[in-house]
DRENKELO-972947 format. One record per residue (C-alpha): residue number from 1; x, y, z. Coordinates in steps of 0.5 Angstrom, whole numbers, plus 500, padded with zeros to 3 digits. Layout:
BEGIN
+-----+-----+-----+-----+
! num !  xx !  yy !  zz !
+-----+-----+-----+-----+
! NUM !   X !   Y !   Z !
...
+-----+-----+-----+-----+
end
This chain:
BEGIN
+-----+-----+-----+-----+
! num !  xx !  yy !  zz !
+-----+-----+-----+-----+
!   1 ! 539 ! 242 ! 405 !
!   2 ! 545 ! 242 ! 408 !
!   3 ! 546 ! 237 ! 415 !
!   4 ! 547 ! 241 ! 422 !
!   5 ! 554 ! 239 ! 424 !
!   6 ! 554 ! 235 ! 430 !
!   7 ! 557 ! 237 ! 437 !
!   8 ! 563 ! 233 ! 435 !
!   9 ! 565 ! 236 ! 429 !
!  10 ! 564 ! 244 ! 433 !
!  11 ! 569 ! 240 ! 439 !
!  12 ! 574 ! 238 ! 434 !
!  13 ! 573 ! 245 ! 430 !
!  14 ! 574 ! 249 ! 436 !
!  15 ! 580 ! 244 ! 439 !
!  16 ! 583 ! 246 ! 432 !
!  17 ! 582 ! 254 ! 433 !
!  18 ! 586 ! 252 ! 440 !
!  19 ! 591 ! 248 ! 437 !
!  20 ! 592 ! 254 ! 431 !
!  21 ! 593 ! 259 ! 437 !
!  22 ! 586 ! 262 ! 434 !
!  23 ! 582 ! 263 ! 441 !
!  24 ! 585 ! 261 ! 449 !
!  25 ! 585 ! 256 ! 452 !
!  26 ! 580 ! 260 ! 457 !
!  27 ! 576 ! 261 ! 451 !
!  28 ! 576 ! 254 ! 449 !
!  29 ! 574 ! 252 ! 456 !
!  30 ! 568 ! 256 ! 456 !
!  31 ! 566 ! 254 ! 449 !
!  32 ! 567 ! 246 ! 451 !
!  33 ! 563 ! 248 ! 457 !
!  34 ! 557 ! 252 ! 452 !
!  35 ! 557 ! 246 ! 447 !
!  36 ! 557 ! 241 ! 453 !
!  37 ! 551 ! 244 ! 458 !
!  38 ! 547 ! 245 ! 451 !
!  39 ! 547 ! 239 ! 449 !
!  40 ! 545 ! 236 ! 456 !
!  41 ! 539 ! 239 ! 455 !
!  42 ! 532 ! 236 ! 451 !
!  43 ! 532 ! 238 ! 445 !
!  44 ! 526 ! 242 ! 443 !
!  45 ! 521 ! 241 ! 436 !
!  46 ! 524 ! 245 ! 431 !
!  47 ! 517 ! 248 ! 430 !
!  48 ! 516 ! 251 ! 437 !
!  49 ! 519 ! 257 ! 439 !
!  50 ! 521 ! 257 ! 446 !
!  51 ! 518 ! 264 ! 448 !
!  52 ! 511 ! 260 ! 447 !
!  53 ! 513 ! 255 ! 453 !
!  54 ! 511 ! 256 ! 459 !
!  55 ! 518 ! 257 ! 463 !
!  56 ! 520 ! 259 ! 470 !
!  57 ! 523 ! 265 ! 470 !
!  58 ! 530 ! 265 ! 470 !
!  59 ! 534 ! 266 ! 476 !
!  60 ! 538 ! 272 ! 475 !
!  61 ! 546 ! 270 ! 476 !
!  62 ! 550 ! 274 ! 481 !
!  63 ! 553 ! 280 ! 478 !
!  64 ! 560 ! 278 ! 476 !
!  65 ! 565 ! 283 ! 477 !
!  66 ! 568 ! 287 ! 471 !
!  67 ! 576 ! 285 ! 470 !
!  68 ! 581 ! 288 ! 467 !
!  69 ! 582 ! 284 ! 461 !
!  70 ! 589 ! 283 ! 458 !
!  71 ! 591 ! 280 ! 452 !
!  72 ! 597 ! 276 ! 452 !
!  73 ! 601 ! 272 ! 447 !
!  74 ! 597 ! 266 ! 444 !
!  75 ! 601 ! 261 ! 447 !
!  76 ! 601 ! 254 ! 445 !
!  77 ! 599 ! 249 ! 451 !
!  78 ! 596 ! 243 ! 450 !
!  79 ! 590 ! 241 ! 453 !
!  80 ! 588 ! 235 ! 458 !
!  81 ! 584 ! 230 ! 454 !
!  82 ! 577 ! 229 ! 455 !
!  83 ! 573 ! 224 ! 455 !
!  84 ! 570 ! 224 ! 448 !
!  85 ! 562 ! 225 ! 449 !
!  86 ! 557 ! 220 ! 446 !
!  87 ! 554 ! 223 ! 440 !
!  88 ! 547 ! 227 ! 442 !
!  89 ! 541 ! 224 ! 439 !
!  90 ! 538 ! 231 ! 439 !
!  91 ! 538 ! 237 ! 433 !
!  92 ! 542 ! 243 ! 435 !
!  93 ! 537 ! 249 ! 432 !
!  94 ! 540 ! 255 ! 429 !
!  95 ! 541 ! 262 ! 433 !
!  96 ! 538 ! 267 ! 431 !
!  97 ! 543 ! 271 ! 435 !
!  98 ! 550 ! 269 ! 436 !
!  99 ! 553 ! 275 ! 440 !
! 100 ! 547 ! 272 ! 446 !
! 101 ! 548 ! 266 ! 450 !
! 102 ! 542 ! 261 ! 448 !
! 103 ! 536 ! 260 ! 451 !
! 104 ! 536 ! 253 ! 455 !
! 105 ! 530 ! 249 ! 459 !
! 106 ! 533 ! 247 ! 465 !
! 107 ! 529 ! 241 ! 469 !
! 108 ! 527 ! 242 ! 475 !
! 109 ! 532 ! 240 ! 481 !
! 110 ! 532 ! 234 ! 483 !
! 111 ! 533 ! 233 ! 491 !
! 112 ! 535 ! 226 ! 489 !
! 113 ! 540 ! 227 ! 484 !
! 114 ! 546 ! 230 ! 485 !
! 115 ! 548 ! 237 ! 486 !
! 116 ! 550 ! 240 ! 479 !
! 117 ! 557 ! 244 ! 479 !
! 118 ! 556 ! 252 ! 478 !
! 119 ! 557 ! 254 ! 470 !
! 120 ! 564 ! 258 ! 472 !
! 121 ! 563 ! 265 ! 471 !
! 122 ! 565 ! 267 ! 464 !
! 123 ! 570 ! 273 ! 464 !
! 124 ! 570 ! 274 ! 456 !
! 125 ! 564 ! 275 ! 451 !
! 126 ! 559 ! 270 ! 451 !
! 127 ! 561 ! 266 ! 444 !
! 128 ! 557 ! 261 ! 441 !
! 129 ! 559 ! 255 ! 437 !
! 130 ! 560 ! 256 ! 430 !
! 131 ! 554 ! 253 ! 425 !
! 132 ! 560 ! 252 ! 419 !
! 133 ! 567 ! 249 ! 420 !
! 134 ! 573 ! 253 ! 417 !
! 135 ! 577 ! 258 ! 421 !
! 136 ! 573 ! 265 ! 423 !
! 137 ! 576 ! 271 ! 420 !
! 138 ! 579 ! 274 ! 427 !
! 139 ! 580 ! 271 ! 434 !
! 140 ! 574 ! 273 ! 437 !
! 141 ! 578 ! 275 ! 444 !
! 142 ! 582 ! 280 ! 440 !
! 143 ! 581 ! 288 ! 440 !
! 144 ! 579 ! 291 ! 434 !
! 145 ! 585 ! 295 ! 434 !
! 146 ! 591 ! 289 ! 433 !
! 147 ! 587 ! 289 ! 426 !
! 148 ! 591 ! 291 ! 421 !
! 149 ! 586 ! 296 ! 418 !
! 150 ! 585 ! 296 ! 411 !
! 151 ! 588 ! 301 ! 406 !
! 152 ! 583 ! 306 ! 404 !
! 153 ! 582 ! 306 ! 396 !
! 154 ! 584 ! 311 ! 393 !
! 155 ! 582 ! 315 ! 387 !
! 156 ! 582 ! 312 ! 381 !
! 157 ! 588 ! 312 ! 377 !
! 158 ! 587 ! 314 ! 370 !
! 159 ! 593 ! 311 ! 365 !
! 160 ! 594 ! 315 ! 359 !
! 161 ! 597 ! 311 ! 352 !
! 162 ! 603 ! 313 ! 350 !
! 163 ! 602 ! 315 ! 343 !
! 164 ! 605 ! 312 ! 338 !
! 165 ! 612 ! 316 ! 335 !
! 166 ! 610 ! 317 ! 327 !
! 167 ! 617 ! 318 ! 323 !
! 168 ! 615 ! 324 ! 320 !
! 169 ! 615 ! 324 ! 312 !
! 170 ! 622 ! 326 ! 309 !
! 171 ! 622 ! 332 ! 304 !
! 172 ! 625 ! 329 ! 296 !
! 173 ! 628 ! 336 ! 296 !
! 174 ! 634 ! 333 ! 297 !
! 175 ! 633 ! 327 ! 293 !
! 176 ! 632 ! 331 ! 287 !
! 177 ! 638 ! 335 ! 288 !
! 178 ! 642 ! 329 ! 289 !
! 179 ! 639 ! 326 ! 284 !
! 180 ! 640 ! 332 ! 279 !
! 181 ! 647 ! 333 ! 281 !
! 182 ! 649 ! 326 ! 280 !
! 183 ! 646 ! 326 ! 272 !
! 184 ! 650 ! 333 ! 271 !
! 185 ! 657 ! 330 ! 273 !
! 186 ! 655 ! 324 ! 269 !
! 187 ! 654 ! 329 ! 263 !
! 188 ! 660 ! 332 ! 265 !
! 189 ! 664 ! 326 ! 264 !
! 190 ! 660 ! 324 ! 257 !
! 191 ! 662 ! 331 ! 254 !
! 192 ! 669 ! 332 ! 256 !
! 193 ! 670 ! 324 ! 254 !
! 194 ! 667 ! 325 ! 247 !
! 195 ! 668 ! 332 ! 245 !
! 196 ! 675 ! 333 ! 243 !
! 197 ! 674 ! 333 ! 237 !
! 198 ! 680 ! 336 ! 232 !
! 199 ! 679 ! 343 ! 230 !
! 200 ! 676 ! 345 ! 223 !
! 201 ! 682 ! 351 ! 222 !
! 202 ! 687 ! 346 ! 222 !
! 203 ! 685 ! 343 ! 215 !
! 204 ! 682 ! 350 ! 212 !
! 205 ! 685 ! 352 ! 206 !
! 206 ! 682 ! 359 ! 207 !
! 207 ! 684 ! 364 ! 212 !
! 208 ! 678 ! 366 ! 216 !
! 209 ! 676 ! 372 ! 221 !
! 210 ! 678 ! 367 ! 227 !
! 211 ! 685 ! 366 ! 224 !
! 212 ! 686 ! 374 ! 227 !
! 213 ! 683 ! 373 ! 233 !
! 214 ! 688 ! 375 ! 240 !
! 215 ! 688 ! 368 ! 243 !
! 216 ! 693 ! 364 ! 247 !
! 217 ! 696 ! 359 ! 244 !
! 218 ! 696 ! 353 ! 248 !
! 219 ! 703 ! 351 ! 249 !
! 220 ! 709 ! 351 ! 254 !
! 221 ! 712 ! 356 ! 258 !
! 222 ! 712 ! 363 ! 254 !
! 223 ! 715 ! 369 ! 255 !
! 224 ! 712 ! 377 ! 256 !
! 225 ! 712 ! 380 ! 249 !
! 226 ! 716 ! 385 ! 249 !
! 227 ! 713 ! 393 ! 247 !
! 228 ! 717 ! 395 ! 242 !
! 229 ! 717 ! 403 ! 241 !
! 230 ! 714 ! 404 ! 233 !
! 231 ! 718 ! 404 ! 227 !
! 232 ! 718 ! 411 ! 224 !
! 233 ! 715 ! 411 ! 217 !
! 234 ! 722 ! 412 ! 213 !
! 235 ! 722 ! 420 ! 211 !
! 236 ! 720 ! 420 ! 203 !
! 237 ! 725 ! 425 ! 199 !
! 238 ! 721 ! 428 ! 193 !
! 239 ! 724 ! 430 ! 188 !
! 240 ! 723 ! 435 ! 183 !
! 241 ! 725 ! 435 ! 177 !
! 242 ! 728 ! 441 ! 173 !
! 243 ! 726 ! 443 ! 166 !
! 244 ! 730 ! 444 ! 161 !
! 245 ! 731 ! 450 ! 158 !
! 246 ! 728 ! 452 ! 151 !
! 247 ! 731 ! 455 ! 145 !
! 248 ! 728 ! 459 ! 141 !
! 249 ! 727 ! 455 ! 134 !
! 250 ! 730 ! 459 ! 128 !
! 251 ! 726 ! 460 ! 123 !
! 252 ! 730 ! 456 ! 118 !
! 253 ! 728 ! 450 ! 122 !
! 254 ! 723 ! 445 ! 120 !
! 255 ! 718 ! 444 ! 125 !
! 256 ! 718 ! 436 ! 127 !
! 257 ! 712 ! 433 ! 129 !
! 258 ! 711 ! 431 ! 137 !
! 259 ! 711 ! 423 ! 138 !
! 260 ! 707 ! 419 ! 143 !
! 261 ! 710 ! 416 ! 149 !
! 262 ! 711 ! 409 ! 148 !
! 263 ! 708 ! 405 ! 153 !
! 264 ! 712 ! 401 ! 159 !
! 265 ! 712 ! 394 ! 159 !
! 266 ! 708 ! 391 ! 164 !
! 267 ! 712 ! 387 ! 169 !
! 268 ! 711 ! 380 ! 167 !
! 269 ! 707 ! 375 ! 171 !
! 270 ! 711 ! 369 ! 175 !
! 271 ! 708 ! 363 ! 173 !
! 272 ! 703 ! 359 ! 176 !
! 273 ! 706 ! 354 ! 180 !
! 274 ! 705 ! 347 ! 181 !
! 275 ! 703 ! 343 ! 188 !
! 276 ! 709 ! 339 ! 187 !
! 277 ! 713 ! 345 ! 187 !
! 278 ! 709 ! 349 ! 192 !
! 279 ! 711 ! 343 ! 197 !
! 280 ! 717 ! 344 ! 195 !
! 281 ! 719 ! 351 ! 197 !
! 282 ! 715 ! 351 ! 203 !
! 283 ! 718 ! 345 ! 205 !
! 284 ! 725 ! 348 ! 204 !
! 285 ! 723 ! 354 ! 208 !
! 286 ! 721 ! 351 ! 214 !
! 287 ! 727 ! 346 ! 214 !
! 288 ! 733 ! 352 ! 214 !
! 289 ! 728 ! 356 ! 219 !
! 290 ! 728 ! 350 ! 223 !
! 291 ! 735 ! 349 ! 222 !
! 292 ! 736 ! 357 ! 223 !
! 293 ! 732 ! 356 ! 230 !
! 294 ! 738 ! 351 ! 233 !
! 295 ! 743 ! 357 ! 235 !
! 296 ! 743 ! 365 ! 235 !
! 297 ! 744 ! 369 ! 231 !
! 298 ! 737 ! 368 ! 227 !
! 299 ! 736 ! 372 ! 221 !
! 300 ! 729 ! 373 ! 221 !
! 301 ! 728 ! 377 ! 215 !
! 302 ! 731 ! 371 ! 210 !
! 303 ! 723 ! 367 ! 212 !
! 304 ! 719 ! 373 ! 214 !
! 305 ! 715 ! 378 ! 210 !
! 306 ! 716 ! 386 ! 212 !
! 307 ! 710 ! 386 ! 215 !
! 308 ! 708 ! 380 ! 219 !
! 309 ! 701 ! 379 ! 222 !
! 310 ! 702 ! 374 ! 227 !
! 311 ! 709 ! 371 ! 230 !
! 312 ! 707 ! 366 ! 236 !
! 313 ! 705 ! 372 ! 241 !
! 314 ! 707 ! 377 ! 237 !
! 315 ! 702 ! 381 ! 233 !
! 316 ! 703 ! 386 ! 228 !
! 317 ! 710 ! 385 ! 228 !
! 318 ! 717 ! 386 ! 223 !
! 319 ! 723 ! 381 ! 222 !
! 320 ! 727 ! 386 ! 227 !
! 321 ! 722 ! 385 ! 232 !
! 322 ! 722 ! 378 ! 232 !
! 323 ! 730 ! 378 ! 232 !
! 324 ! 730 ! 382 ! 238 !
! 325 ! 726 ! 377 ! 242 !
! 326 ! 728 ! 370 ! 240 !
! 327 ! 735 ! 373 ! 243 !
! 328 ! 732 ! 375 ! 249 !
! 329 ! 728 ! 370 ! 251 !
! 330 ! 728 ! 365 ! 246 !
! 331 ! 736 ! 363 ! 246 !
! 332 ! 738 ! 363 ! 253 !
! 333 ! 732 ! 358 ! 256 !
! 334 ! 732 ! 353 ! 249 !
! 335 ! 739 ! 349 ! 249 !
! 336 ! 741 ! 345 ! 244 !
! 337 ! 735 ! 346 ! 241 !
! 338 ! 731 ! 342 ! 236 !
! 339 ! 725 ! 342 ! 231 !
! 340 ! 722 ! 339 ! 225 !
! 341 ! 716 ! 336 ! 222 !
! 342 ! 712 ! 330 ! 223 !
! 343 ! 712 ! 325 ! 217 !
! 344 ! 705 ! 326 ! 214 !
! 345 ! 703 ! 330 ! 218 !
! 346 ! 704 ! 337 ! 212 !
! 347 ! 698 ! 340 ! 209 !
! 348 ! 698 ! 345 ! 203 !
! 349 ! 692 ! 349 ! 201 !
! 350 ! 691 ! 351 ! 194 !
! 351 ! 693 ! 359 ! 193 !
! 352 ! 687 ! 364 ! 194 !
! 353 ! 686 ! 369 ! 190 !
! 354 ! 693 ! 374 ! 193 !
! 355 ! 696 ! 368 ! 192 !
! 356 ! 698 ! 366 ! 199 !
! 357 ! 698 ! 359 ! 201 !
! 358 ! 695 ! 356 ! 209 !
! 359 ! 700 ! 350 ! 212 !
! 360 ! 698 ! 346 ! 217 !
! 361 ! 703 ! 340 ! 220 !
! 362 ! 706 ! 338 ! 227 !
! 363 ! 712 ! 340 ! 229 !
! 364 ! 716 ! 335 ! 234 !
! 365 ! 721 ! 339 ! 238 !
! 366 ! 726 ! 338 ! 244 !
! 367 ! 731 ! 342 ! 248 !
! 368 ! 734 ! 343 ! 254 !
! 369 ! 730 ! 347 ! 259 !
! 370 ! 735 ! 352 ! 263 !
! 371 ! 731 ! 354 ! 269 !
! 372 ! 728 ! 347 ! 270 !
! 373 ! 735 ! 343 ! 269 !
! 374 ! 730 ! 339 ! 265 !
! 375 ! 729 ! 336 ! 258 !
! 376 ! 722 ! 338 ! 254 !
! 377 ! 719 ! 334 ! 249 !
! 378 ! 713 ! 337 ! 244 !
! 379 ! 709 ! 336 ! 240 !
! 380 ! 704 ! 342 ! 238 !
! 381 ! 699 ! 344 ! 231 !
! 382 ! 702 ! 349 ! 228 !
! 383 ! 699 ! 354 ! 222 !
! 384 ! 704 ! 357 ! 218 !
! 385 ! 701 ! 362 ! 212 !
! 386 ! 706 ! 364 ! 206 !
! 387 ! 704 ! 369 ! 201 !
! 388 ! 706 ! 369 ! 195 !
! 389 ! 713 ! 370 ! 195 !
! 390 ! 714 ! 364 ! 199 !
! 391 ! 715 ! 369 ! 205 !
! 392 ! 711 ! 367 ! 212 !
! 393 ! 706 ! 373 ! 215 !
! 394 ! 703 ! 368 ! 219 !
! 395 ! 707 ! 364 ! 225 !
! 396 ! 701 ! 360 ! 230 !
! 397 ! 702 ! 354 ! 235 !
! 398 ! 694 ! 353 ! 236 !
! 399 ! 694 ! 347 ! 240 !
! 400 ! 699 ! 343 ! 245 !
! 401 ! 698 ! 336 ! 243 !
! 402 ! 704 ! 333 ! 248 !
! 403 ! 709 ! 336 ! 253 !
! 404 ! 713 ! 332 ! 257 !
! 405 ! 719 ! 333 ! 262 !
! 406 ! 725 ! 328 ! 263 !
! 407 ! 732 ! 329 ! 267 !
+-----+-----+-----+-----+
end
């Protein structure tokens, strides 16, 4: 059970309200002066009420005039020091109510003791002393209406969680398609890296049906072929023979017998000819071809057969025809032309059955460009087919190994 404070501990709460500029001096006056008459009174036992006693009436003071109240500016002022009251040997009970001047017992007027002062008319509301030390929450001389009112609460806020972004998931369409472009290019790369490989018509030594097949030669810059007006077939002449006139026999002439007609000879057939020969002859055609090729005029009929099926471009072609170009487009851009064949590199194939062999080497050539200013230097795979008189009926550059241009 906590101990009820004392009087001085209620006089020096209130001379720190004062000091604090909490309450007035007029205020701390009037509490010193409750605190002090109260104290002066005997204390009553706690277990006796003071309606039970038999008080006096109370006189009724003089009505006190209402004064205007005004509240000025707590100033600071320093109190006169007072004697310090002795401690009281009596027990201050509570109040039941705090707002009400307590209820004192006041002993009877005593003629022979001095007259006691009038309490001084209060001019505030009646106060009493504070039963627990500490600062009160407002100044009891203050209106209500300095106070600062406190906020009205307002309605409840509600927070919402931002969601948390999800990355949304990443089609693999374009990984694939990425994925597959890059293997195509990879197999593109493998394939063009590993599949030049040398063609089989080059060795054969038998013509086959693409040997006829219209394709464009890989090599340099080529000419249009001309379109020369067809050959007309040479007008044949017959001729008919006149038969001889019959003279009647005589009778006195002896009948002859009739003979058969002798049979006629069969043209002999050339001799088998070797491959050394066969080498031989084709290679002396292609040099005096070659040789031939370096300057107009070119004899075409000396190294082609009647009837040629193919020259370069030219197809189904005659010795004439193939003159006519050569000095047309051959002649005036190819100067100080040159062509041979490369060491080791000539291939024969065994005659078939109408007696035609099939050639293959590389044929090396320089010349001089005219419409370039520029030297050229080939190299190409040439296919040649001879019959059997060792006359060129088919002529093909079929691949450009290399062309290179210098100054």
């Amino acid at each position: 059970m906590e101990k009820d404070p004392s009087p001085l501990d209620t006089l020096r709460q209130l001379k720190e309200w004062l000091d604090a500029g909490t309450i007035t001096p007029e205020e701390f006056q009037t509490l010193k002066q409750k605190l002090v008459f109260t104290d002066a009174a005997p204390g009553l036992p706690p277990d006796v009420s003071p309606i039970a006693r038999e008080t006096p009436p109370p006189v009724p003071e003089p009505p006190v005039p209402e004064l205007p109240v005004t509240i000025a500016a707590p100033v600071a002022v320093m109190p006169p020091a007072f004697p310090t009251p002795p401690a009281p040997t009596a027990t201050i009970a509570p109040i039941s109510e705090p707002l009400l001047p307590p209820l004192t017992r006041q002993a009877a007027p005593d003629s022979s003791a001095g007259a006691v002062p009038p309490a001084p008319p209060v001019t505030g509301p009646g106060f009493s002393h504070p039963l627990e030390a500490g600062r009160p929450p407002a100044s009891p001389g203050r209106a209500d209406e300095f106070l600062t009112p406190a906020p009205a609460p307002g309605p409840p806020q509600e927070y919402v969680e931002d969601e948390t972004y999800v990355v949304p998931p990443k089609s693999s369409l374009g990984t694939i398609l990425v994925v597959a472009g890059i293997v195509a290019l990879l197999a593109l790369i493998v394939y063009l890296m590993t599949g030049n490989q040398a063609s089989e018509r080059l060795t054969s030594a038998t013509i086959t049906a693409a040997d006829s097949v219209a394709t464009r030669p890989d090599e340099g810059p080529q000419t249009e072929q001309i379109e020369l007006p067809p050959v007309a077939a040479p007008e044949t002449i017959r001729v008919t023979t006149v038969p001889p006139v019959e003279v009647a026999a005589t009778p006195d002439a002896a009948e002859e017998p009739e003979l058969p007609p002798a049979p006629e000879a069969a043209p002999p057939e050339a001799p088998p000819v070797s491959d050394a020969n066969a080498e031989a002859r084709v290679t002396g055609v292609l040099q005096r071809y070659y040789t031939d090729l370096q300057a107009s005029p070119f004899t075409a009929a000396a190294y082609f057969a009647p009837q040629v099926e193919r020259f370069y471009l030219m197809r189904n072609t005659t010795p004439a025809a193939i003159n006519a170009e050569l000095e047309k487009t051959h002649f005036p851009e190819f100067l100080e032309g040159q062509s041979s064949i490369r060491p080791g590199s000539l291939q024969i194939s065994a005659p078939v059955a109408d007696g035609s062999r099939v050639v293959t080497y590389v044929e090396n050539s320089t010349a001089l460009r005219q419409s370039l200013q520029k030297h050229q230097q080939t190299a190409a795979q040439v296919r040649v087919r001879f019959d059997k008189n060792f006359k060129i009926v088919y002529l093909r550059q079929e691949k450009l190994l290399e062309n290179n241009f210098s100054d």
